[in-house]
Residue frames as a rotation matrix with the C-alpha (Angstrom) as fourth column:
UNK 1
0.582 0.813 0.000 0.00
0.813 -0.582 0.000 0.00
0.000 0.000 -1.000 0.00
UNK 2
-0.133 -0.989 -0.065 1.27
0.900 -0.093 -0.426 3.47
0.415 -0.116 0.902 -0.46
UNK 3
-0.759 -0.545 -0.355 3.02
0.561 -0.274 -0.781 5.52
0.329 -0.792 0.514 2.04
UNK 4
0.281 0.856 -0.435 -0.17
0.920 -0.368 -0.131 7.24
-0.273 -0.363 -0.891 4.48
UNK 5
0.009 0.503 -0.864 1.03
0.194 -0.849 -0.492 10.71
-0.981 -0.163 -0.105 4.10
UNK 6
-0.997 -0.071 -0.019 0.99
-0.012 -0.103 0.995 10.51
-0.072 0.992 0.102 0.14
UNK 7
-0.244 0.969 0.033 -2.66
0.891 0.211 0.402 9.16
0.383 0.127 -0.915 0.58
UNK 8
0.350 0.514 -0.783 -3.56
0.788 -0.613 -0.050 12.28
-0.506 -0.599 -0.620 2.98
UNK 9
-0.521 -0.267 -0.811 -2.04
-0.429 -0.739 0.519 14.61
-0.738 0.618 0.270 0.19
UNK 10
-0.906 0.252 0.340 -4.00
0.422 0.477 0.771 12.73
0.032 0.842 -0.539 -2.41
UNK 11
-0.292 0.643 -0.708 -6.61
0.955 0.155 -0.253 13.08
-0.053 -0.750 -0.659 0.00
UNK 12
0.040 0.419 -0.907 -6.52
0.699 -0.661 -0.275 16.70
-0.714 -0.623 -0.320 0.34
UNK 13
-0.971 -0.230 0.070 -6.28
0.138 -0.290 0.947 17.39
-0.198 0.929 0.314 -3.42
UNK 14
-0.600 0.785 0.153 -9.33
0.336 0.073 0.939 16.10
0.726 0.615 -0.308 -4.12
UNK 15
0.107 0.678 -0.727 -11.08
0.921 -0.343 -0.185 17.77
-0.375 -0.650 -0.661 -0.95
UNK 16
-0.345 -0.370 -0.863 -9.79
0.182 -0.928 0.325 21.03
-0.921 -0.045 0.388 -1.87
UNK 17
-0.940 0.295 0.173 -11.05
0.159 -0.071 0.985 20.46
0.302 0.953 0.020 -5.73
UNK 18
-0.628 0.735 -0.255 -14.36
0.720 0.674 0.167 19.54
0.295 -0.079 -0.952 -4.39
UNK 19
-0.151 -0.217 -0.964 -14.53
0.966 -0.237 -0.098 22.35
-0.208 -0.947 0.246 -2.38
UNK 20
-0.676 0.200 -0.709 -14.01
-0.435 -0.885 0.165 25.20
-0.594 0.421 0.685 -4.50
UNK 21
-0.989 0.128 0.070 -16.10
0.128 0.530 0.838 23.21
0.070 0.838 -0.541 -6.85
UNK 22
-0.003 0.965 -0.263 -19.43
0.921 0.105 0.376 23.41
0.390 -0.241 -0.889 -4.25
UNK 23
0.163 0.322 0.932 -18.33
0.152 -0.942 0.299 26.84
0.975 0.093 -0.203 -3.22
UNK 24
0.985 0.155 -0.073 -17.18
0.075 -0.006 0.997 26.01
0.154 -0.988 -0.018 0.24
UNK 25
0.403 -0.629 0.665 -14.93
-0.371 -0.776 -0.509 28.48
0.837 -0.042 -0.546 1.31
UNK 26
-0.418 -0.839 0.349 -14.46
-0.630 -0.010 -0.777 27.38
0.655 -0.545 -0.524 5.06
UNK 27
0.467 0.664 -0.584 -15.90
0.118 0.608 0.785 23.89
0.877 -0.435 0.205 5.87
UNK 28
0.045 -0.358 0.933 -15.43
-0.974 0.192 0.120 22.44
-0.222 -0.914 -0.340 9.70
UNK 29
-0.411 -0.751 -0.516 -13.50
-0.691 0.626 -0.360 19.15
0.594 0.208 -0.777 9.93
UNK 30
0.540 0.301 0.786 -14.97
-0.794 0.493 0.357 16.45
-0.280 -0.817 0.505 12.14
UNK 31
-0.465 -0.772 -0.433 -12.98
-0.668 0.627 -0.400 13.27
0.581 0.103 -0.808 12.71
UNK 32
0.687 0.691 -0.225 -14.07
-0.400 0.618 0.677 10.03
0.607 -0.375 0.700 13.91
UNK 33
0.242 -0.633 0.735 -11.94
-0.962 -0.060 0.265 8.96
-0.124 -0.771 -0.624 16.77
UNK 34
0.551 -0.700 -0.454 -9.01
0.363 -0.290 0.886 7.66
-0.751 -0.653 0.094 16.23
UNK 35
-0.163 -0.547 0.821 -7.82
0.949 0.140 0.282 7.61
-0.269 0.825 0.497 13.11
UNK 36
0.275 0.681 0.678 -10.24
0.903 -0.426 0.061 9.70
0.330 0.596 -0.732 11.59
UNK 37
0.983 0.165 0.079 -9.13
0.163 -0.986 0.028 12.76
0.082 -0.014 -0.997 13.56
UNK 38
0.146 -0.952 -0.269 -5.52
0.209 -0.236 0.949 12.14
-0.967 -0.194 0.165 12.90
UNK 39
-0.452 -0.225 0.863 -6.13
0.872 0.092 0.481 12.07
-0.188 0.970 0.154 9.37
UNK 40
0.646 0.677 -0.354 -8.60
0.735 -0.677 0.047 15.60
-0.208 -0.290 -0.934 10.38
UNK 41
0.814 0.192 -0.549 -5.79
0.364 -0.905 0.222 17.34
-0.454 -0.380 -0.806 11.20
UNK 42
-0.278 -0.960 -0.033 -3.69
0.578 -0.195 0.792 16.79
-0.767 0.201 0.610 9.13
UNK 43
0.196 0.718 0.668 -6.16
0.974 -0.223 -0.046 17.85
0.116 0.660 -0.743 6.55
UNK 44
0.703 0.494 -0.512 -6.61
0.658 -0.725 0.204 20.97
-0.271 -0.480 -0.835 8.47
UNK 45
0.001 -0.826 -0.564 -3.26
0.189 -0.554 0.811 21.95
-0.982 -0.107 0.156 8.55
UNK 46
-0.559 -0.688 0.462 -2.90
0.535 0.126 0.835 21.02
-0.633 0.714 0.298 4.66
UNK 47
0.274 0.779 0.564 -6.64
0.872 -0.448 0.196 22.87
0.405 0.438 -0.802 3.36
UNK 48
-0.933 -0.307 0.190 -5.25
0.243 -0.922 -0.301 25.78
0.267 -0.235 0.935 5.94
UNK 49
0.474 0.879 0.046 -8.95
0.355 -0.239 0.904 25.65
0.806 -0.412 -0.425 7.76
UNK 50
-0.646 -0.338 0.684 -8.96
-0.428 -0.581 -0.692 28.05
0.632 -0.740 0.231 10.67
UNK 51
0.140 0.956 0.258 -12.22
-0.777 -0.055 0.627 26.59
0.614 -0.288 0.735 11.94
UNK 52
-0.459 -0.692 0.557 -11.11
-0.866 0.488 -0.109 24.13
-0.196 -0.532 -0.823 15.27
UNK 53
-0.798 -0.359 -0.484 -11.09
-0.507 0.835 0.216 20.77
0.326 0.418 -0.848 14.72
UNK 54
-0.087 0.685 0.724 -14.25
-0.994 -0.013 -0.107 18.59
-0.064 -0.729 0.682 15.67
UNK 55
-0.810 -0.453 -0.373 -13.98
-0.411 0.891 -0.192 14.99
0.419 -0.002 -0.908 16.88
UNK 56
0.412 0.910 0.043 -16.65
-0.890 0.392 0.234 12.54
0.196 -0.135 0.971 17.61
UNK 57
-0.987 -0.130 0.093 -16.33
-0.142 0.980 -0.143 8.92
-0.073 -0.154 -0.985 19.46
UNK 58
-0.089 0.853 -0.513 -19.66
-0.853 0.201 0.481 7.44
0.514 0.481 0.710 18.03
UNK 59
-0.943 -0.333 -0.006 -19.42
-0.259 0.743 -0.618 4.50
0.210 -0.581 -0.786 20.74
UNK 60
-0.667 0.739 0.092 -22.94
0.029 0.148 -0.989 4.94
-0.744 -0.657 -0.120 21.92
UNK 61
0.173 0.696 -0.697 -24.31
-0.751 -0.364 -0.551 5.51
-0.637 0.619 0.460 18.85
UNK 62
-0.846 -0.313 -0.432 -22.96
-0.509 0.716 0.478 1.91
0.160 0.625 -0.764 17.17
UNK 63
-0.049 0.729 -0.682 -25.10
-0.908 0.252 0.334 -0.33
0.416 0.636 0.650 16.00
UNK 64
0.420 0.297 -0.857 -24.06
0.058 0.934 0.352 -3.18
0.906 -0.197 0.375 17.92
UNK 65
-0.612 -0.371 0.699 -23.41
-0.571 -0.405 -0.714 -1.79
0.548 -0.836 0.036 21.56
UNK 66
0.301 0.132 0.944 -25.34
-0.946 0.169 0.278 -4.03
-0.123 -0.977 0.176 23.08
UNK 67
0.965 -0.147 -0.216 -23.55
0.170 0.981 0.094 -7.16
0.198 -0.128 0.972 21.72
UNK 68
-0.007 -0.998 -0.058 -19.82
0.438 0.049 -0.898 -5.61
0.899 -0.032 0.437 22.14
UNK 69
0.587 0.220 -0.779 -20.68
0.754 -0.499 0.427 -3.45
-0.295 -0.838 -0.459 25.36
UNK 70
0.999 -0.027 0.046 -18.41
-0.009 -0.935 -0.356 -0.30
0.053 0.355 -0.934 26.01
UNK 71
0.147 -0.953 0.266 -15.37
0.319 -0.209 -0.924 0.72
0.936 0.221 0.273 24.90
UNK 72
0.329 -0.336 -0.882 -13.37
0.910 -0.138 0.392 1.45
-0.253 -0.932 0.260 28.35
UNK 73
-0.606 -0.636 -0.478 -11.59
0.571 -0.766 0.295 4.16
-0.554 -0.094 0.827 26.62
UNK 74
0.248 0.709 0.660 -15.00
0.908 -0.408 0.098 6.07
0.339 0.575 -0.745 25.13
UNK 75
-0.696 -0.705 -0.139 -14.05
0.717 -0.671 -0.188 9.69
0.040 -0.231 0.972 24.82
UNK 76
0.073 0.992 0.103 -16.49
0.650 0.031 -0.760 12.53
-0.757 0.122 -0.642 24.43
UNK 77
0.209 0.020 0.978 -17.14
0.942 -0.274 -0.196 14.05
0.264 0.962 -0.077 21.25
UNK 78
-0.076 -0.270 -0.960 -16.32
0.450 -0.868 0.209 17.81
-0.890 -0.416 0.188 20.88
UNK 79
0.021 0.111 0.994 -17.78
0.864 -0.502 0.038 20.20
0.503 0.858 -0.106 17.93
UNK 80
-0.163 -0.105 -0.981 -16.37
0.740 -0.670 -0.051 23.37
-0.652 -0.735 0.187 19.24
UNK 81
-0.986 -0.125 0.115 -19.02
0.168 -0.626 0.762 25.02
-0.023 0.770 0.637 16.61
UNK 82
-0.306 0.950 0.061 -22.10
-0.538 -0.120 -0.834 25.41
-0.785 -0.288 0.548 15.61
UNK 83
-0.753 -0.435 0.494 -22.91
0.215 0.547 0.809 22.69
-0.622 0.715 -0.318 13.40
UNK 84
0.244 0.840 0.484 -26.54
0.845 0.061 -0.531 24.25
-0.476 0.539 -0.695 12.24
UNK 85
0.943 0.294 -0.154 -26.30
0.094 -0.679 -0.728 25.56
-0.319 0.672 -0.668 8.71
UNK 86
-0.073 -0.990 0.117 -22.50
-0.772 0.130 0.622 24.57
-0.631 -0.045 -0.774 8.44
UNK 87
0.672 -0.269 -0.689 -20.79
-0.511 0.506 -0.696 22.79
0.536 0.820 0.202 5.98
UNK 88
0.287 -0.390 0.875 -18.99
-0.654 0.588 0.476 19.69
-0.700 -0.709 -0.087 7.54
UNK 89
0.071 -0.522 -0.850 -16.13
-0.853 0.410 -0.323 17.15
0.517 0.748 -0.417 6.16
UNK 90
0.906 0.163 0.391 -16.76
-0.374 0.741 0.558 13.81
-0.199 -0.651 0.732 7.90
UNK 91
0.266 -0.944 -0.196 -13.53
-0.957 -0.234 -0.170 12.35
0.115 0.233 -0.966 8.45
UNK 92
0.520 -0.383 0.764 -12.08
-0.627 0.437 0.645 8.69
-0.581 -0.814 -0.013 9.04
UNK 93
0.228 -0.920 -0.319 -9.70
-0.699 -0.383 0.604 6.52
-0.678 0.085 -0.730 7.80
UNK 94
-0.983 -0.138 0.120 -11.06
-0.056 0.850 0.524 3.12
-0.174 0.508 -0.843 7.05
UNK 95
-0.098 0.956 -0.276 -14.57
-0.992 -0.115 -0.044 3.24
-0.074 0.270 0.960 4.67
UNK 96
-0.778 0.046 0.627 -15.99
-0.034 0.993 -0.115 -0.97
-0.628 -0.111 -0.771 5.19
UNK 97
-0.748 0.655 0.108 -19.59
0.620 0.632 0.466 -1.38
0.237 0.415 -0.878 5.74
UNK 98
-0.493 0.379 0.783 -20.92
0.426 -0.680 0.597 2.01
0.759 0.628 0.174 6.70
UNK 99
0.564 0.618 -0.547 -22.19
0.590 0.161 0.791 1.17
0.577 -0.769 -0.274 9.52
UNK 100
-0.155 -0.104 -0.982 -19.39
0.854 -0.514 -0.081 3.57
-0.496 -0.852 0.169 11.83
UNK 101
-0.940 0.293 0.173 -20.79
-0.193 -0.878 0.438 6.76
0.280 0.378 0.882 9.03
UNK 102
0.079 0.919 0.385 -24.27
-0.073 -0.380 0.922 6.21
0.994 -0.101 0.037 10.04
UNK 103
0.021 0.126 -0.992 -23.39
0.999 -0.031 0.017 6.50
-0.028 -0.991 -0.127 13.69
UNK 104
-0.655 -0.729 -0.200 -21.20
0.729 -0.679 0.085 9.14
-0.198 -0.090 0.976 12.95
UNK 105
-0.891 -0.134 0.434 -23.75
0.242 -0.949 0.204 10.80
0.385 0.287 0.877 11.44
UNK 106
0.438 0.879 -0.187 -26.70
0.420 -0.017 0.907 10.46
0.795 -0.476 -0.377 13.65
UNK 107
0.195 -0.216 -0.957 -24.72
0.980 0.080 0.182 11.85
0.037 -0.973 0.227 16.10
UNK 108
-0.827 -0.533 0.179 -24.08
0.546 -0.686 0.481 14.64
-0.133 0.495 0.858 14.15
UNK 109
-0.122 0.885 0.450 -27.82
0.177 -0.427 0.887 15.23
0.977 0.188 -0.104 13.76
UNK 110
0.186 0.090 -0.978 -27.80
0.910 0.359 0.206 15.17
0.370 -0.929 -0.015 17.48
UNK 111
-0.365 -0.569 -0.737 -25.75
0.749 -0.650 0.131 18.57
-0.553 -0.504 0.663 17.32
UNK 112
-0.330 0.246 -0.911 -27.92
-0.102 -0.969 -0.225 20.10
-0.938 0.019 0.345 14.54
UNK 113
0.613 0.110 0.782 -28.82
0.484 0.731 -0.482 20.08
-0.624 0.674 0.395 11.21
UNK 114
-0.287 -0.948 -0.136 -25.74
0.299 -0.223 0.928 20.96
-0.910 0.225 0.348 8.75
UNK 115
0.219 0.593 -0.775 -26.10
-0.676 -0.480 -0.559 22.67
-0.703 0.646 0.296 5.66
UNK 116
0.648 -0.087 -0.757 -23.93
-0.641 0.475 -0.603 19.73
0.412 0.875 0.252 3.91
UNK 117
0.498 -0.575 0.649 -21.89
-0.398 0.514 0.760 16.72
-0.771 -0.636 0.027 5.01
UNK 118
0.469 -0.584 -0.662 -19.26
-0.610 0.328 -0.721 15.79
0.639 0.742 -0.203 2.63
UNK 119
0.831 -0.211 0.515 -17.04
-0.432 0.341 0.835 12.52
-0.352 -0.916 0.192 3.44
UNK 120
0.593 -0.730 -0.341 -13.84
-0.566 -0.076 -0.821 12.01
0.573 0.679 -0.458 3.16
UNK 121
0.885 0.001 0.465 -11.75
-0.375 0.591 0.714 8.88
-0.274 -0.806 0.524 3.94
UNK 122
-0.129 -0.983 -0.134 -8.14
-0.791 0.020 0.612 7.42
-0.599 0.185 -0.779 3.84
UNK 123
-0.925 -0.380 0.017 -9.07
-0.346 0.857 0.381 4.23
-0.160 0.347 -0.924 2.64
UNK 124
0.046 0.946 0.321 -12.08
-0.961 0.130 -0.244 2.89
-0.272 -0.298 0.915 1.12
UNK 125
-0.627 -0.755 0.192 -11.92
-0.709 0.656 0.261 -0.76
-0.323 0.028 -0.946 1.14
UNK 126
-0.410 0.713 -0.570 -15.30
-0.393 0.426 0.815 -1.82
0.823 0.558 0.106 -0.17
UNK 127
-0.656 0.318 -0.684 -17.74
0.416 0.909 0.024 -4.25
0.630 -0.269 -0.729 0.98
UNK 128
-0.811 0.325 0.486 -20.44
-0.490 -0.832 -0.261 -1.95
0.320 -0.450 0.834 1.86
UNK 129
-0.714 0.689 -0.123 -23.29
0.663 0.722 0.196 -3.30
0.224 0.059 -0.973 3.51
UNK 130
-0.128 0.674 -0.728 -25.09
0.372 -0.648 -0.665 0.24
-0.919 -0.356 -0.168 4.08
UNK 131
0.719 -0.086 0.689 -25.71
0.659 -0.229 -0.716 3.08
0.220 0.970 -0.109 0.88
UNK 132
0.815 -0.088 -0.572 -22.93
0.219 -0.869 0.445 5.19
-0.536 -0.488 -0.689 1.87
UNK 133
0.418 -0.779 0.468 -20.33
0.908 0.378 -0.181 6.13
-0.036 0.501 0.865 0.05
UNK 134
0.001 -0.750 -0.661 -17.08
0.723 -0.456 0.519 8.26
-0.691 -0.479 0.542 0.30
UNK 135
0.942 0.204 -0.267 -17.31
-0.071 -0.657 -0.751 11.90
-0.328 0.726 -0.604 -1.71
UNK 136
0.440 -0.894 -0.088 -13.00
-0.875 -0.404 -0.267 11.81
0.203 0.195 -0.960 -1.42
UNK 137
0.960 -0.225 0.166 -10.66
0.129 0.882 0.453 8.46
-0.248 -0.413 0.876 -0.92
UNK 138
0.053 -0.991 -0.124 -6.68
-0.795 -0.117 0.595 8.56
-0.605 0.067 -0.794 -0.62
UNK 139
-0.869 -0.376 -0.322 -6.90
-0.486 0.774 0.407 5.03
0.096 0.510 -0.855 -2.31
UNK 140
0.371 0.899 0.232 -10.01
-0.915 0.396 -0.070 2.44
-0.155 -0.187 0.970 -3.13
UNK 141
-0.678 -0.634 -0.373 -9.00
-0.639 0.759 -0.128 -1.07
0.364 0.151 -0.919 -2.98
UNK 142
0.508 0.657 -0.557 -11.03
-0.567 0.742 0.358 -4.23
0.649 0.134 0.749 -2.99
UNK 143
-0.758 -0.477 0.446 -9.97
-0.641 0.671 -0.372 -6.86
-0.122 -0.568 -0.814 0.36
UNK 144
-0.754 0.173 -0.633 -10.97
-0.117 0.914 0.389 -9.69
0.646 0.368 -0.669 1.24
UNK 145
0.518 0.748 0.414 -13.40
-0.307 -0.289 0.907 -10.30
0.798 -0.597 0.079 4.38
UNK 146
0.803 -0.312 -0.508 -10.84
0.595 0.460 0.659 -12.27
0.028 -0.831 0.555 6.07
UNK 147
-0.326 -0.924 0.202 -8.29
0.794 -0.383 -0.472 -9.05
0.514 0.006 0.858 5.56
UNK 148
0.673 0.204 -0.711 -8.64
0.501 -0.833 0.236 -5.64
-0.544 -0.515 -0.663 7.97
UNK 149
0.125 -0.623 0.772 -7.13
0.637 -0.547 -0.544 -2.65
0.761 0.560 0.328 7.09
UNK 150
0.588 0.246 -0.770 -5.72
0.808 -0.201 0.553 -0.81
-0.019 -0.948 -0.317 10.25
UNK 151
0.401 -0.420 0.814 -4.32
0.124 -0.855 -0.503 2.64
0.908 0.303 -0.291 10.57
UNK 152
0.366 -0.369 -0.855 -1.72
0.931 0.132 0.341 3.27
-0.013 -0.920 0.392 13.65
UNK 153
-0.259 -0.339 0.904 -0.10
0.179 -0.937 -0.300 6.79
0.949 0.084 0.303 14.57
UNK 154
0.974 0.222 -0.052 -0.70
0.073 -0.520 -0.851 9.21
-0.216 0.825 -0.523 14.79
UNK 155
0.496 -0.801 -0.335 3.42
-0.860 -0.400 -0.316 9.73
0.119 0.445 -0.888 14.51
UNK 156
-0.827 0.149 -0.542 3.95
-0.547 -0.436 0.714 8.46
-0.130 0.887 0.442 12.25
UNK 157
0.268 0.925 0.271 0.82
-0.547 0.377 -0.747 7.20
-0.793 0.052 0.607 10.74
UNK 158
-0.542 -0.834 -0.108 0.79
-0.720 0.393 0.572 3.81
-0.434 0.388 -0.813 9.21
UNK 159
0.259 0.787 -0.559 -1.33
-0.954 0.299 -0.021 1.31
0.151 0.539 0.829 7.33
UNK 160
-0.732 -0.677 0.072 -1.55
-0.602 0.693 0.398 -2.03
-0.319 0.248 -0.915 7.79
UNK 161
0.668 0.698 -0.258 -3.40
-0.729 0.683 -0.038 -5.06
0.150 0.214 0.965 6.61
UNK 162
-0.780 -0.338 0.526 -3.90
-0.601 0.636 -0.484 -8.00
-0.171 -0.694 -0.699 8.30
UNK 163
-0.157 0.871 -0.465 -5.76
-0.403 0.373 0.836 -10.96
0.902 0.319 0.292 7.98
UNK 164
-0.242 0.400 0.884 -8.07
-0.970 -0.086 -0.227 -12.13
-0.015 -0.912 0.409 10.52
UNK 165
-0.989 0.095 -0.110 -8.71
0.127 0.934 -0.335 -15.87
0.072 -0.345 -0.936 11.62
């Protein structure tokens, strides 16, 4: 696979195209915790948004919380904006089955109602079992089911894939 910050410059080509394309001058970032909001800021830094970062752990809002229980290390979200009538870049790193974007973004209705949600991920790896799909992708690649695709970091940030027993 190649190197993560090439993808997050790939990444922030095509956000920035997009961007001036829909007329959005100064979206707000949101990251999905963990990846997702290392891959946020780097964004941030590389679009040159001024607007502070917002981060979301979507724990409570998964789909299968009551067969995995909680995450000991659940964090709380933080949109240090207003998100009604905003333009918003969902962030995270690994696009599957969809299922952690429709937390993400019910949780997001939770905080208002945005004027747009654009999403933008490091990796989309197929195998969608929701409709969702990524507006930006550093890389799309096809895995197996019995491969993951895991992002460590944040310094340095790293891809791997693994397969899974």
């Amino acid at each position: 696979m190649r190197d993560t910050e090439f993808l997050i410059e790939a990444l922030a080509v095509q956000l920035r195209e997009l961007l001036a394309r829909r007329g959005i001058a100064e979206p707000a970032l949101v990251g999905i915790h963990t990846g997702g909001v290392w891959i946020a800021e780097r964004l941030r830094q590389q679009l040159g948004v001024t607007t502070p970062l917002g981060q979301l752990d979507i724990a409570f809002y998964r789909d299968d919380f009551s067969r995995i229980g909680i995450n000991p290390r659940v964090r709380p979200s933080e949109l240090p904006f207003d998100v009604d009538g905003r333009h918003l870049v969902l962030v995270d790193d690994v696009l599957h089955t969809g299922r952690t974007i429709r937390a993400a973004l019910n949780e997001l209705f939770d905080y208002g109602r945005p004027a747009s949600i654009l999403l933008a991920v490091l990796v989309d790896r197929g195998g969608r079992e929701l409709p969702i799909e990524a507006h930006v992708a550093g890389s799309r690649l096809e895995l197996p089911a019995s491969q993951q695709i895991q992002l460590t970091g944040p310094d340095p940030l790293q891809l791997r894939i693994q397969t899974t027993s």
